[in-house]
N, C-alpha and C positions, 0 to 999 in steps of 0.2 A: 504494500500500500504506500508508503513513506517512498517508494521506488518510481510509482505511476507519479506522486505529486509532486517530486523532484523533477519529473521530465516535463510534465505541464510545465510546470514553473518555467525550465529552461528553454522550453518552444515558444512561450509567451514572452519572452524575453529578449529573445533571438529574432522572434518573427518569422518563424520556419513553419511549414506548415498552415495547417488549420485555423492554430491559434494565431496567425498574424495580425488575424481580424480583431484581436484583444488590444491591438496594442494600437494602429491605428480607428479602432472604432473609438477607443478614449482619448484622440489626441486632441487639442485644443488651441484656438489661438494663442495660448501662452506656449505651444511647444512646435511654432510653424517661426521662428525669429531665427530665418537663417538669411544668404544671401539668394539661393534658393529659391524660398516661397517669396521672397522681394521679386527677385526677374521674372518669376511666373506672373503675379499680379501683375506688373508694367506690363509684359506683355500681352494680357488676357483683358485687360482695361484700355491698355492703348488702340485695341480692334477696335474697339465699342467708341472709343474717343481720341483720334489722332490728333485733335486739335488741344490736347492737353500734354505740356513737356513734359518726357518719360523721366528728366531730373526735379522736375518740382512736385509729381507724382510720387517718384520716390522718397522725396523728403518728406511729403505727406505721410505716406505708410509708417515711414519709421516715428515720426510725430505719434501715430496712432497707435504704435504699437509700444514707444513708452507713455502715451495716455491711456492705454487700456493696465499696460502690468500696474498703474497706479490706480486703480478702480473705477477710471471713469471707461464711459460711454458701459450700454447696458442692450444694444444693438447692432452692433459691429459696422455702424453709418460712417462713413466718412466724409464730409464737405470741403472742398478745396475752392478756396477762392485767388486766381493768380492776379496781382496788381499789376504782373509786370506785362499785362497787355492792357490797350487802349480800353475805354465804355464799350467802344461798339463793337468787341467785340462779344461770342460767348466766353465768359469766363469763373462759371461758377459751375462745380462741377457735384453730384452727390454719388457716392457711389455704396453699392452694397458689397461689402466685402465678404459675406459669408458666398455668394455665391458670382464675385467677380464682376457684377455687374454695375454698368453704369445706369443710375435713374433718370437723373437731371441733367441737363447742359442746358446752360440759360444764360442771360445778359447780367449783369449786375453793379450798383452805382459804386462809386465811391465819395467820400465826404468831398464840400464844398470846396473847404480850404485845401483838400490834397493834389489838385492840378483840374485840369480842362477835361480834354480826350485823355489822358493819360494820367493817372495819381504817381507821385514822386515824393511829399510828404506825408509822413505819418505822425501821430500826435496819441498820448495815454492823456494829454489833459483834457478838464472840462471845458466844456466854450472855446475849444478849438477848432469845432468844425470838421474833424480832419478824421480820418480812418484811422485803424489801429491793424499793427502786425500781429501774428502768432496764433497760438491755439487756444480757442476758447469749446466752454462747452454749453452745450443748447440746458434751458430751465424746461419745467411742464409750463412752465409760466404764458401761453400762449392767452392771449386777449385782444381783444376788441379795444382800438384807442384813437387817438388824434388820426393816426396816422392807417386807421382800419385795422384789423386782421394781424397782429404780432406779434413773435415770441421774442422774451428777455432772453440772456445767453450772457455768461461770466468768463471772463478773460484770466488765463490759467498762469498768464506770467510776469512776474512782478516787475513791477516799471517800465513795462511794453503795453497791455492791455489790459492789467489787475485794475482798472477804471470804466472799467465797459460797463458794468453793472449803476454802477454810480450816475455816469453819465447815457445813460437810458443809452445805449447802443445797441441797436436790437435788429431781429430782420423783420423786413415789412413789405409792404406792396403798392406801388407808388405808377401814377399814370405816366411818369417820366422815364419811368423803366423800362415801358415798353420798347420790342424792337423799332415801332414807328416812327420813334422818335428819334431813331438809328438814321433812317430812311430822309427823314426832313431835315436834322440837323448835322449830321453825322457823325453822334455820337451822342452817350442817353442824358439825362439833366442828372443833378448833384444832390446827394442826401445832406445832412446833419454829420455825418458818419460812420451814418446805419447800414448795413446791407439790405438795400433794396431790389427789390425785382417788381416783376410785372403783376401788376395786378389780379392777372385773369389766373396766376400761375401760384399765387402766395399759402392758396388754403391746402390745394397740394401739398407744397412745399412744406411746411411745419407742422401738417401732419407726417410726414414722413420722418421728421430730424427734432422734429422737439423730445424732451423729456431725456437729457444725459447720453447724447452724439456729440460728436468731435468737429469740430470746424477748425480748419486753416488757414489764415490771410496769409498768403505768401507775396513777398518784395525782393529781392537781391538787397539787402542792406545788410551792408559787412557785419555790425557788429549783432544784430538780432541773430544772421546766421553763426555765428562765433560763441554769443553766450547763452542762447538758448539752449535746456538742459531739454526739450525737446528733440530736437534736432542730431543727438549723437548720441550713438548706439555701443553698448558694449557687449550685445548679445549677437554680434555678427563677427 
């Protein structure tokens, strides 16, 4: 007896056999943090969405995957939003990581004071107007406000966007978001801050990603990339 449950043991272990189904049927996104299942995602998301860099894609992941080993997100959502492209473009992205898919691709603003067509400032202060870098995460906080239809979402890193909350920076849905206004202006109108999108597109949206999902603003800005403790992995 003690013979048969030493060899279990050693097959489940091994992944030989039968029992190999033991070992990946319990595996879990805590035990996918390799380089790996990183090239797999880029490549199985980047199908779905070539208009999203395979390198700010992957900073996202790994974003996600030390905001998940610290208990957030309760979904496995991940929202990326890239600054380093113009309004008119799409550039908000949601995707479903359990099963590698992309949900959302859509337009989305950036604050008043952080540029034109193209945001280039960012600001953690109040009454700045201005966007915020880094990873925050979505509240169940969704309501009905000034601005229609919005959820609140906390900025997870200090002195980058640990102000997002404070200064109501929220996503919401705004008639300037629309792509039309892509179309007439060439490029969408300007929030407060806030991530906005389209109107027609918002109730979607924050049903899918409210309630403890991951959101990403990404910028090319040396030092957010350098001290963010999101950003750098030691499980690769």
């Amino acid at each position: 007896m003690r013979l048969l449950v030493f060899i279990v043991i050693f097959l489940s272990i091994t992944g030989w056999g039968p029992f190999s189904s033991l070992t990946s049927a319990s595996s879990t996104l805590s035990t996918l943090k390799t380089k790996d299942w990183l090239a797999q995602e880029v490549k199985l998301i980047n199908a779905q969405a070539d208009n999203l860099n395979p390198e700010v894609l992957k900073l996202g992941l790994i974003a996600f995957l030390n905001a998940h080993q610290k208990g957030f997100d309760n979904k496995q959502l991940l929202t990326i939003v890239d600054y380093s492209k113009p309004s008119s473009e799409r550039r908000l992205w949601v995707i479903d990581l359990k099963q590698a898919k992309v949900l959302f691709n859509t337009w989305v603003t950036h604050g008043k004071n952080s540029g034109e067509l193209n945001a280039t400032s960012f600001s953690n202060r109040s009454n700045s107007l201005k966007s915020s870098l880094g990873v925050f995460v979505t509240t169940a906080e969704a309501y009905t406000g000034q601005e229609g239809y919005s959820l609140r979402m906390i900025g997870l890193e200090p002195g980058i966007n640990d102000n997002a909350y404070r200064r109501s920076v929220v996503v919401h849905g705004a008639t300037y978001a629309n792509p039309d206004v892509v179309k007439t202006y060439g490029m969408l109108g300007r929030s407060w801050g806030c991530l906005a999108v389209s109107d027609k597109l918002i109730k979607p949206l924050i049903e899918t990603i409210k309630n403890n999902t991951l959101i990403i603003a990404y910028y090319p800005d040396a030092t957010w990339l350098k001290k963010s403790s999101f950003l750098h992995t030691q499980f690769i």
